[in-house]
C-alpha positions as CSV (number, residue, x, y, z in Angstrom):
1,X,75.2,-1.7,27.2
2,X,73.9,-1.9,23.8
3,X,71.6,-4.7,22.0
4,X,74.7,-5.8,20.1
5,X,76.2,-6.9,23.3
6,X,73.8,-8.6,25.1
7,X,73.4,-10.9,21.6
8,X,77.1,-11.7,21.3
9,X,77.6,-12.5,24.7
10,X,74.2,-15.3,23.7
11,X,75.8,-16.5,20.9
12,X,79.2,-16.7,22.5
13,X,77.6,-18.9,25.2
14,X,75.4,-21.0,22.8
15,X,77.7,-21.3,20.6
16,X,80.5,-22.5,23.1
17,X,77.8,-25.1,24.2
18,X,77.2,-26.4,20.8
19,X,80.9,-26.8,20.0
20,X,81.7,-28.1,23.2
21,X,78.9,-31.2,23.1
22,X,78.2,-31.2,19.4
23,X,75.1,-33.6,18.5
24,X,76.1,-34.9,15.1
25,X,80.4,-35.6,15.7
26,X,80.9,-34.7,11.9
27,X,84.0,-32.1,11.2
28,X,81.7,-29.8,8.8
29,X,78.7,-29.3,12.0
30,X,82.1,-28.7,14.1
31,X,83.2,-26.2,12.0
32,X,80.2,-24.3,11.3
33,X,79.6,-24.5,15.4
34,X,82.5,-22.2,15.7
35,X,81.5,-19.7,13.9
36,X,78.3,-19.5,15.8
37,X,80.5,-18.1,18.7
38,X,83.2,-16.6,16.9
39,X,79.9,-14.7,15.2
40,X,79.4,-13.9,18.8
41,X,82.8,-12.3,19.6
42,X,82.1,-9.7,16.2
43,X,79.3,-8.8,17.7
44,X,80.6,-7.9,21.4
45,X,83.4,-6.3,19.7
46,X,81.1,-4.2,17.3
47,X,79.6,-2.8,20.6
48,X,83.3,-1.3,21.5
49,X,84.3,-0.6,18.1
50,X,84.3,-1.1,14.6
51,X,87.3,-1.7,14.0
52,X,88.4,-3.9,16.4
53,X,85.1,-6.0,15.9
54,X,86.2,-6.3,12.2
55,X,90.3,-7.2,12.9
56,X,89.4,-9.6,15.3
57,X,86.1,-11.4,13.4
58,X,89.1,-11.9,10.6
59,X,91.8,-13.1,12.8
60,X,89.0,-15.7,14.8
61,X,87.8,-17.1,11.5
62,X,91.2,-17.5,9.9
63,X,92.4,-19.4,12.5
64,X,89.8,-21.2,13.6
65,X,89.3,-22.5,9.6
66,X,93.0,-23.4,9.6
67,X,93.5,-25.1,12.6
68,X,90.3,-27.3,11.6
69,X,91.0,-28.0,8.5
70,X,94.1,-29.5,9.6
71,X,92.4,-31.6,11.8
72,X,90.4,-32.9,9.4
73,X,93.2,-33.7,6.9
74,X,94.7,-35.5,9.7
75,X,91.6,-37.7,10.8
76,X,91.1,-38.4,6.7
77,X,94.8,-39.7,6.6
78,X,95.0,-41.5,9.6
């Protein structure tokens, strides 16, 4: 396996940690703690292919960003 790999499959796992027992419970540190992993999954993918590394970085982010930011605008109204 390549060196691409082996530090996705780190971040994945680091990252999963730090979203799933975040220190500071703030919605902007939750955010940017999923994109530590979702960093992660484009680099595991980049080590298959290109392509697939680059559709699936875009579809991770994009819905990761929207489901969050509805979160957030429900917490702010509540």
């Amino acid at each position: 396996m390549s060196p691409e790999f082996y530090a996705g499959l780190l971040l994945l796992i680091i990252g999963t940690l730090a979203s799933a027992f975040p220190r500071d419970r703030e919605y902007l540190t939750r955010i940017i703690n999923l994109e530590i992993p979702a960093f992660g999954l484009l680099l595991v993918a980049l080590s298959f292919d290109e392509t697939l590394a680059l559709l699936t970085f875009i579809a991770v982010a994009t819905l990761t960003t929207f489901v969050l930011v509805m979160l957030v605008e429900r917490r702010v109204a509540a």
